[in-house]
MIKE-154183 format. One record per residue: residue number from 0; residue in three letters; z, x, y of N, C-alpha, C in turn. Coordinates in nm, 4 decimals. Each point is the difference from the previous one (the first is absolute). Example, Ala and Ser with C-alpha at 12.3 -4.5 7.8 and 13.67 -1.06 7.14 Angstrom:
(rec 0 'ala' (0.7800 1.3190 -0.5690) (0.0000 -0.0890 0.1190) (0.0000 0.0900 0.1200))
(rec 1 'ser' (-0.0720 -0.0350 0.1050) (0.0060 0.0820 0.1190) (0.0730 -0.0770 0.1090))
***
This chain:
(rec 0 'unk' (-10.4511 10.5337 -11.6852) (0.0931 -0.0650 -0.0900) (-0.0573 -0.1341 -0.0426))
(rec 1 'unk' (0.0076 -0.0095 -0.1253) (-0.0414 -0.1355 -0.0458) (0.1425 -0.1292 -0.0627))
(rec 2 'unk' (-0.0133 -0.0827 0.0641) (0.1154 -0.0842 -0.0585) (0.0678 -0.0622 0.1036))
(rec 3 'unk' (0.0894 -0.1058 0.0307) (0.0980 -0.0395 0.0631) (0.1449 0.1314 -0.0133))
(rec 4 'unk' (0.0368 -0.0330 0.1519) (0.1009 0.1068 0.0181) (0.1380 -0.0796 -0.0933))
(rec 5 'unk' (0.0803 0.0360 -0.0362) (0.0878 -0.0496 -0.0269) (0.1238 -0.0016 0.1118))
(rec 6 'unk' (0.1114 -0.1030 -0.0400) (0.0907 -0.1114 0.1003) (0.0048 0.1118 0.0683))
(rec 7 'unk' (0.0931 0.1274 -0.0457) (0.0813 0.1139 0.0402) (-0.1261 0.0769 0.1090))
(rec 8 'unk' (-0.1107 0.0070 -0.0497) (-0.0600 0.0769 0.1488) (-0.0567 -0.0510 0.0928))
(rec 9 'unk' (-0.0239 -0.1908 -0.0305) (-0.0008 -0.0387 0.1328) (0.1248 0.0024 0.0647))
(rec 10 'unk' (0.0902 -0.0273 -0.0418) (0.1170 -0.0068 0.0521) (0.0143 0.1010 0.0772))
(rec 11 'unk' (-0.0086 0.1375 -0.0120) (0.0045 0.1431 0.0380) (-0.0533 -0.0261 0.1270))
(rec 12 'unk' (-0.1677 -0.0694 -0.0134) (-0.1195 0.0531 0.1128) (0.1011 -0.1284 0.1189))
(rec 13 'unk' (0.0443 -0.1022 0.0171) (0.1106 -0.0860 0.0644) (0.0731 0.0517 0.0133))
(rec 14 'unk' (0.0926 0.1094 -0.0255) (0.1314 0.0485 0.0670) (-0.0643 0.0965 0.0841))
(rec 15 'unk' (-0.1423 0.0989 -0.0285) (-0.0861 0.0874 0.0811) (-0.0049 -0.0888 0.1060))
(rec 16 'unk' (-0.0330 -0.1470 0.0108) (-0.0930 -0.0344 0.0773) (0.1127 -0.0598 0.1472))
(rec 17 'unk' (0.1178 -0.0046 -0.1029) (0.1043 -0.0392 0.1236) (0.0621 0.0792 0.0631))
(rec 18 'unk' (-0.0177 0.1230 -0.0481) (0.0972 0.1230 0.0417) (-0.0894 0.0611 0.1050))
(rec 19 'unk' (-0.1330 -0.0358 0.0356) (-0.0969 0.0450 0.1057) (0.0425 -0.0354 0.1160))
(rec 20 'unk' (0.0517 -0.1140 0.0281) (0.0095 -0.0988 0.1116) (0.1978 -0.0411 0.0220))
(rec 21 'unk' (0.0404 0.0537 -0.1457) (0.1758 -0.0525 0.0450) (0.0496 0.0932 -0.0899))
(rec 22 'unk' (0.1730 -0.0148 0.0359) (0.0915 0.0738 -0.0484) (0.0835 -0.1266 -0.1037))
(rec 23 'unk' (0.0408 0.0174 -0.1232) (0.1100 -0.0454 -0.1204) (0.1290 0.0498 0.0751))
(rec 24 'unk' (0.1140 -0.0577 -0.1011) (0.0870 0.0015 -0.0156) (0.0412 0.1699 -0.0901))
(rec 25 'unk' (-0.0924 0.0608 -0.0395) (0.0423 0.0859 -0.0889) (-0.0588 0.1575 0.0960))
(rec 26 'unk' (-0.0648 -0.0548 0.0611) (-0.0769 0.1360 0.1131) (0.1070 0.0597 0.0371))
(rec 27 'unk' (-0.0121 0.1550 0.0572) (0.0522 0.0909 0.0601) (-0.0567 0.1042 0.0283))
(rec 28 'unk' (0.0126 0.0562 0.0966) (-0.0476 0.1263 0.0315) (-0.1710 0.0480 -0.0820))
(rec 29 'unk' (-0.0411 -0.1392 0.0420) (-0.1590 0.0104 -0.0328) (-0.0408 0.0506 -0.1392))
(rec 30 'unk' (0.1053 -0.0196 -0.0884) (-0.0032 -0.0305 -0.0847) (0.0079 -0.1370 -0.1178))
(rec 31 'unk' (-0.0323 -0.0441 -0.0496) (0.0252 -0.1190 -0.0006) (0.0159 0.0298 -0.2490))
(rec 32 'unk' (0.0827 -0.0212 -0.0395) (-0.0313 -0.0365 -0.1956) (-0.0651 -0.0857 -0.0117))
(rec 33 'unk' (-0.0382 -0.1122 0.0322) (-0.0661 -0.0798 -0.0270) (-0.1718 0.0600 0.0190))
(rec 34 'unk' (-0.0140 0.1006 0.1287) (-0.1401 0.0162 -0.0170) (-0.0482 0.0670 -0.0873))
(rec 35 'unk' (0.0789 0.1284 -0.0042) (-0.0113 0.1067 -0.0798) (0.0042 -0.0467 -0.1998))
(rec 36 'unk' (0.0407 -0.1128 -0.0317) (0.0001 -0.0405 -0.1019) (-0.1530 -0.0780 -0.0193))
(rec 37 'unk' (-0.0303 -0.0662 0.1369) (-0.1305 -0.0456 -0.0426) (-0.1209 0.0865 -0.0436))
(rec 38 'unk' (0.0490 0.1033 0.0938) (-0.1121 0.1504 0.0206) (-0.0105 0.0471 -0.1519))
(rec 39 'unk' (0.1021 -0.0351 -0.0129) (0.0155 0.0495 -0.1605) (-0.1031 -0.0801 -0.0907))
(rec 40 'unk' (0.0393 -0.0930 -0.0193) (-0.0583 -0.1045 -0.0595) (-0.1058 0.0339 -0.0105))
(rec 41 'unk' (-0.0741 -0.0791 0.0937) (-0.1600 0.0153 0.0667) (-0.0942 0.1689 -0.1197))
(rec 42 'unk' (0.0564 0.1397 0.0987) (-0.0649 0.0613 -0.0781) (0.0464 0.0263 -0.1169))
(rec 43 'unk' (0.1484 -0.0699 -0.0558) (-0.0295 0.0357 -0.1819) (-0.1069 -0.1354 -0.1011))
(rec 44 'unk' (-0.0381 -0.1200 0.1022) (-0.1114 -0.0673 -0.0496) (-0.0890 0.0735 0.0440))
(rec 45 'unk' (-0.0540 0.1063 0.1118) (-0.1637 0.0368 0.0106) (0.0105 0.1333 -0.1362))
(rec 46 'unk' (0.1166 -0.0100 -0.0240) (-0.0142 0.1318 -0.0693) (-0.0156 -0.0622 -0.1431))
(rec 47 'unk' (0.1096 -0.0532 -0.0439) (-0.0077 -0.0603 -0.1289) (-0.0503 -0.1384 -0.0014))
(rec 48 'unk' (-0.0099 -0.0668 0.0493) (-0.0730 -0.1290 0.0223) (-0.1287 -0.0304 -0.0601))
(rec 49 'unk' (-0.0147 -0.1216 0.0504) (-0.1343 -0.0573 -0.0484) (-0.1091 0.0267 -0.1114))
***
């Protein structure tokens, strides 16, 4: 990939990076929306991105 990531997928790779080590307010049953939205993110920039 060539370019700076934009706000939204660093932001993404920071909610990845906290959800390794702790649990939110929004977690449950090892599930968590907040991750699964980043997951999102992430590969619709490797996909459509850069």
């Amino acid at each position: 990939m060539t370019g700076r990531e934009p706000v939204l997928i660093r932001c993404s790779w920071l909610v990845l990076t906290y959800h390794r080590h702790r649990r939110c307010g929004s977690c449950r049953d090892g599930r968590c929306p907040r991750v699964e939205l980043a997951r999102r993110r992430i590969r619709a920039w490797r996909r459509y991105g850069s």
